[in-house]
N, C-alpha and C positions, 0 to 999 in steps of 0.2 A: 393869345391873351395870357398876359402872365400871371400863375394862382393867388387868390388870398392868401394869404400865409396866415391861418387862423390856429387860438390856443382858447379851450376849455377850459374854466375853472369850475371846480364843484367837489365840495367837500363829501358826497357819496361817490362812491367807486362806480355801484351799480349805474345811478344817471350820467357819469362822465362815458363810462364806456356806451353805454345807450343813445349818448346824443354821439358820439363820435361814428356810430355806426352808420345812426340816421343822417349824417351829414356825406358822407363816404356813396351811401345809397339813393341819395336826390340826385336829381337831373342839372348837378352842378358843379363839373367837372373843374371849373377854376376856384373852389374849394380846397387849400389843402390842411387839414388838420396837422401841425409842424410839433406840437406838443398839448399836452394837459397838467393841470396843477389839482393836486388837494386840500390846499390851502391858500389863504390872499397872499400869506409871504412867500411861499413858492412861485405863484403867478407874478409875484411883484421880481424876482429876480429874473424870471425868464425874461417878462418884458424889457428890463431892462437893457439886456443884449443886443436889442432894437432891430429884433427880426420876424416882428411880429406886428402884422397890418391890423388883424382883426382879430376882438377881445369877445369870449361868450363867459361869462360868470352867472354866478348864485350869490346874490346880496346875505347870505347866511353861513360865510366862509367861515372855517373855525384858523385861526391865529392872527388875520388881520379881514376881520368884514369886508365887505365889496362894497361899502359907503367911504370907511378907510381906505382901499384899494383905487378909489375912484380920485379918494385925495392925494393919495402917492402919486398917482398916475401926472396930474395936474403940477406938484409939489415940483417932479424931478424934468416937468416934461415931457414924457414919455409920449412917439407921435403914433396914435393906437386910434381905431375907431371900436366903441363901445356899444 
């Protein structure tokens, strides 16, 4: 089965590296955390790239919100599950 290719956003360091942990350590090895963002405009350029299946965010992004983010996503197209 081939991995999710999933990306973290979260403007604290401590919960991105925290959930990236707890995701690495469940019982779901076609998980693969491919990258993390600290910001929506960061996560909005990774996505971009379109190597990324599945989106975990924080609606409380600091430079572009995850309500904004949600719009980009839609905006450019971007084929992501949220």
């Amino acid at each position: 089965m081939q991995a999710i290719r999933t990306l973290i956003a979260d403007g604290h360091p401590i919960f991105l590296k925290g959930l990236e942990i707890v995701l690495q350590q469940i019982d779901a090895p076609n998980i693969d955390v491919i990258d993390k963002a600290q910001d929506g405009a960061q996560a909005l350029e990774i996505l971009q790239k379109g190597q990324t299946d599945f989106l975990i965010f924080d609606l409380n992004l600091p430079e572009i919100d995850g309500i904004e983010l949600l719009k980009q996503i839609k905006r450019y197209k971007i084929p992501v599950h949220t």
